[in-house]
Wavefront OBJ file of the C-alpha trace (Angstrom):
o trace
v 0.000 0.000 0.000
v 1.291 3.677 -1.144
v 0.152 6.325 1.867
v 0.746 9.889 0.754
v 0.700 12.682 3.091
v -0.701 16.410 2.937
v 0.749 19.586 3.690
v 0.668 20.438 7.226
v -2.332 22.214 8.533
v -3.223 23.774 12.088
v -3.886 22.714 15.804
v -6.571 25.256 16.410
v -7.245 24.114 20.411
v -4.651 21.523 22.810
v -5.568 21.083 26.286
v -3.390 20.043 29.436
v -5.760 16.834 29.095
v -4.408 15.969 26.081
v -7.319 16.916 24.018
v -6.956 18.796 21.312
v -9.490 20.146 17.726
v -7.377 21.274 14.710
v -7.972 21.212 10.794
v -6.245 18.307 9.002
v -6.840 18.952 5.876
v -8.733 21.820 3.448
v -10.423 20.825 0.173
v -9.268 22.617 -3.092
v -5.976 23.491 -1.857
v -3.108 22.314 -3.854
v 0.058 21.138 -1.997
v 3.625 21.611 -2.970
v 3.361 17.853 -4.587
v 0.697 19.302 -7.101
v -2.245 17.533 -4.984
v -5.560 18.972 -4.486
v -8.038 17.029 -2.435
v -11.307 17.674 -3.860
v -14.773 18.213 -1.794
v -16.212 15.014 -1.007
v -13.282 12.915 -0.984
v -13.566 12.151 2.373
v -17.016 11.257 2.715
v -16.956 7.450 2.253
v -14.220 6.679 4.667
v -15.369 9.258 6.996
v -18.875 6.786 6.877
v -17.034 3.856 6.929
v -15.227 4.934 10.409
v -14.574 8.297 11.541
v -12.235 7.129 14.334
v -8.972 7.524 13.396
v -5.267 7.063 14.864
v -3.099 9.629 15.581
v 0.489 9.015 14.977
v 3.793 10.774 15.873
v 5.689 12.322 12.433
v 3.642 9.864 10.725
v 5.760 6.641 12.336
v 3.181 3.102 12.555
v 4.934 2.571 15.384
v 3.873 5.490 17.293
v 0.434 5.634 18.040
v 0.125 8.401 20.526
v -4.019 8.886 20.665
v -7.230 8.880 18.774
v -9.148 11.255 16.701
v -13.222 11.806 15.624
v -12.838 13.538 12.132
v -15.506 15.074 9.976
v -16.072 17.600 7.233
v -16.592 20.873 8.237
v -17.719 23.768 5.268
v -14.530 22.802 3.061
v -12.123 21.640 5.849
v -11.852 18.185 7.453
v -10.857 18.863 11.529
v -10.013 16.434 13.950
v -10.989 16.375 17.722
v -8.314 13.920 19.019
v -7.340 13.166 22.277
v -3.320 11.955 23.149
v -2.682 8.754 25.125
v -1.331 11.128 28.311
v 0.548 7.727 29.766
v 2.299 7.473 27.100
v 5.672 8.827 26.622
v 5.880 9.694 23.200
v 2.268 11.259 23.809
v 3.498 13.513 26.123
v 6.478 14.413 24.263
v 4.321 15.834 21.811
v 2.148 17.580 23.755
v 4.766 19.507 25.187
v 6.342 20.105 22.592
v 2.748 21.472 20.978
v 2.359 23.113 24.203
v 5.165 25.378 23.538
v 4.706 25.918 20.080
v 8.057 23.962 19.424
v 5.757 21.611 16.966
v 2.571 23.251 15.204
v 0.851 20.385 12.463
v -1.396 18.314 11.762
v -1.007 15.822 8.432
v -2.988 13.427 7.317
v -1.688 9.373 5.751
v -4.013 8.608 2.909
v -3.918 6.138 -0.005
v -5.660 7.303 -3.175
v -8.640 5.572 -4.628
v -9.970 7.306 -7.310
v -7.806 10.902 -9.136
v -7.882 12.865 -12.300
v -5.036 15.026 -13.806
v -5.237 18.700 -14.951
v -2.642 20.333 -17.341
v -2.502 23.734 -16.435
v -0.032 25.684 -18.257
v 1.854 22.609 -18.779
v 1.987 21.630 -14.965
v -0.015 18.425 -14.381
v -2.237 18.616 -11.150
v -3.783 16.042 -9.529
v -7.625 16.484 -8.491
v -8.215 13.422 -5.845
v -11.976 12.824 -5.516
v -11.469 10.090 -3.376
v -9.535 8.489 -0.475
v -8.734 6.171 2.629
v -7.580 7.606 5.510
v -5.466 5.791 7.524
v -3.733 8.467 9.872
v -3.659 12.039 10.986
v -0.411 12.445 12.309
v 1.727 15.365 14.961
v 4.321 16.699 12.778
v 7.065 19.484 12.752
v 7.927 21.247 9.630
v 5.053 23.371 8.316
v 4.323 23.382 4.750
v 1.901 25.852 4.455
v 2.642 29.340 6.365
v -0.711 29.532 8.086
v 0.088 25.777 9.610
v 0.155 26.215 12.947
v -1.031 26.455 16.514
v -3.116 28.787 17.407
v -4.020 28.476 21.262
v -3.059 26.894 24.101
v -4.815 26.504 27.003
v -3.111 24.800 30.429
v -4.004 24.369 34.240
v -1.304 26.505 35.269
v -2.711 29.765 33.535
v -5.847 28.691 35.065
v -4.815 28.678 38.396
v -2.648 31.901 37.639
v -6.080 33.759 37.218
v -8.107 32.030 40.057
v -5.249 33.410 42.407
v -5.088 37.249 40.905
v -9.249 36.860 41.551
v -8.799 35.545 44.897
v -6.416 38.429 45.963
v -8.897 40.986 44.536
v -11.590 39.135 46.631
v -9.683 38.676 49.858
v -8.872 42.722 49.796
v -12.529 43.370 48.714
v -13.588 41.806 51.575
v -10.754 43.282 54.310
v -11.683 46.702 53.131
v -15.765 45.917 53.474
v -14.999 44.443 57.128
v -12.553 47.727 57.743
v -15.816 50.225 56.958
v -17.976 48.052 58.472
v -15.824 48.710 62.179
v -14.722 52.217 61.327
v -17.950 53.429 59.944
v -18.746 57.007 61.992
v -22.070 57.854 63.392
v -24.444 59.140 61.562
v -24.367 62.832 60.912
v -27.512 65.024 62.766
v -30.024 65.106 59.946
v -30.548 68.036 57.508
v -32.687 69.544 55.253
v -33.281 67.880 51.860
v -29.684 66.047 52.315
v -28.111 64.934 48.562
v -28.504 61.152 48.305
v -25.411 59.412 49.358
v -24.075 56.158 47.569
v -23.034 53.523 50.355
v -19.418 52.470 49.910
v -20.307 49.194 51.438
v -23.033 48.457 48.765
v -20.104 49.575 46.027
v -17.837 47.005 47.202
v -20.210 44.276 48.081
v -21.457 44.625 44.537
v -17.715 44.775 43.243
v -17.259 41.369 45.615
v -20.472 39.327 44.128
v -18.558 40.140 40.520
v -15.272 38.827 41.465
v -17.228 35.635 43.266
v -19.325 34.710 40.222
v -15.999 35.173 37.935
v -14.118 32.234 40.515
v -16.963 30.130 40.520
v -17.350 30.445 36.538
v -13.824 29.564 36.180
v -13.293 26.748 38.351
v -16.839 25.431 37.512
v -15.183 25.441 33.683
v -11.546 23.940 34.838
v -13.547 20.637 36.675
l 1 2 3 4 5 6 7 8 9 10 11 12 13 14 15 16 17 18 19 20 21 22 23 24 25 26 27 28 29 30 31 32 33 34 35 36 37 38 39 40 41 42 43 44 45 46 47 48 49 50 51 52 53 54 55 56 57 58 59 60 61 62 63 64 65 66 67 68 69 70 71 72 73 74 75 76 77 78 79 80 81 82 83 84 85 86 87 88 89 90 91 92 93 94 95 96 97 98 99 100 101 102 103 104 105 106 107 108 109 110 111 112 113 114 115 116 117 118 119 120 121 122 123 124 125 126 127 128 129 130 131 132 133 134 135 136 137 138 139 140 141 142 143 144 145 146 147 148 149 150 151 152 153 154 155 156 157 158 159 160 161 162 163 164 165 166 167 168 169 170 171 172 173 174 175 176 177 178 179 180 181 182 183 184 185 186 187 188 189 190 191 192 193 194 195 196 197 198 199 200 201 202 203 204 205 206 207 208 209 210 211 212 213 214 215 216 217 218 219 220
């Protein structure tokens, strides 16, 4: 069996779990072997399984996790997960992690192709195809190949603790005018309405609550 490969495309999403959703291939885009992948041509193998292996730089041997793929407007994206006990696995996600490695590429073989002469360059149109693989790889092909965001627990927690601070001094300074609050003044004529301080911050306290609990309730 011949497997070809595509140009590299983009991780759009990786996640300290070892999830991650990225575009593996894009139809009617021709690659510096003069292939274009035409719309449709995944659609049979997608149907016949839509689970595919993800390799490491396209190597059998390394099977580092597992990917859903489907068609999406004229792309084909992948949300894969990485085996995290796996060495190899979490090799690459580190080195994804900090944008050392930024591609996705796909392992196909070729079923059914027609050839274009354009000014006397052949191009192949490939209407349809197996996939076999989408693989982690290094060397971009394409200059818009590569990751885009990446999310981890420790910028999480970075921002839980810069919203706890806030809180903690929020609530000092309420407890502080609370105690050191001075009597009432002798009442006057038609006074000016007065906003509370204690309402300001209390409402300024409920904000930076609902923010932690939105944040942690998204990081579970």
């Amino acid at each position: 069996m011949d497997l070809q490969y595509t140009p590299i495309f983009e991780i759009k999403e990786l996640n300290e779990d070892g999830t991650f959703h990225g575009v593996a291939s894009v139809y009617g885009e021709e690659d510096l072997g003069g292939d274009v992948i035409d719309k449709g041509a995944f659609k049979r193998t997608i149907a016949a399984n839509p689970l595919i292996p993800v390799l490491w730089q396209h190597q059998t041997a390394e099977v580092i996790g597992m990917g859903a793929v489907k068609e999406w407007q004229n792309k084909l994206v992948i949300d894969g997960t990485l085996d995290m006990e796996d060495p190899t696995a979490l090799k690459a996600y580190r080195k994804m992690k900090n944008k050392l490695i930024k591609g996705l590429s796909i392992g196909f073989q070729t079923i059914k192709s027609t050839w274009e002469d354009i000014e006397g360059r052949m191009i192949r149109h490939i209407q349809e195809l197996k996939l076999w693989e989408v693989s982690v790889v290094t060397f971009p092909m394409l200059s818009s190949a590569q990751v885009t965001r990446v999310k981890n627990a420790e910028d999480s927690e970075a921002r839980i603790a810069r919203l706890e601070k806030d809180f903690q001094a929020l609530q000092a300074t309420q407890g502080t005018q609370a105690k050191e609050a001075p009597p009432d003044p002798p009442p006057a004529p038609d006074p000016p309405p007065a906003q509370d301080p204690l309402d300001e911050h209390s409402a300024q306290g409920s904000v930076v609550a609902a923010m932690l609990s939105d944040i942690r309730s998204r990081n579970q």
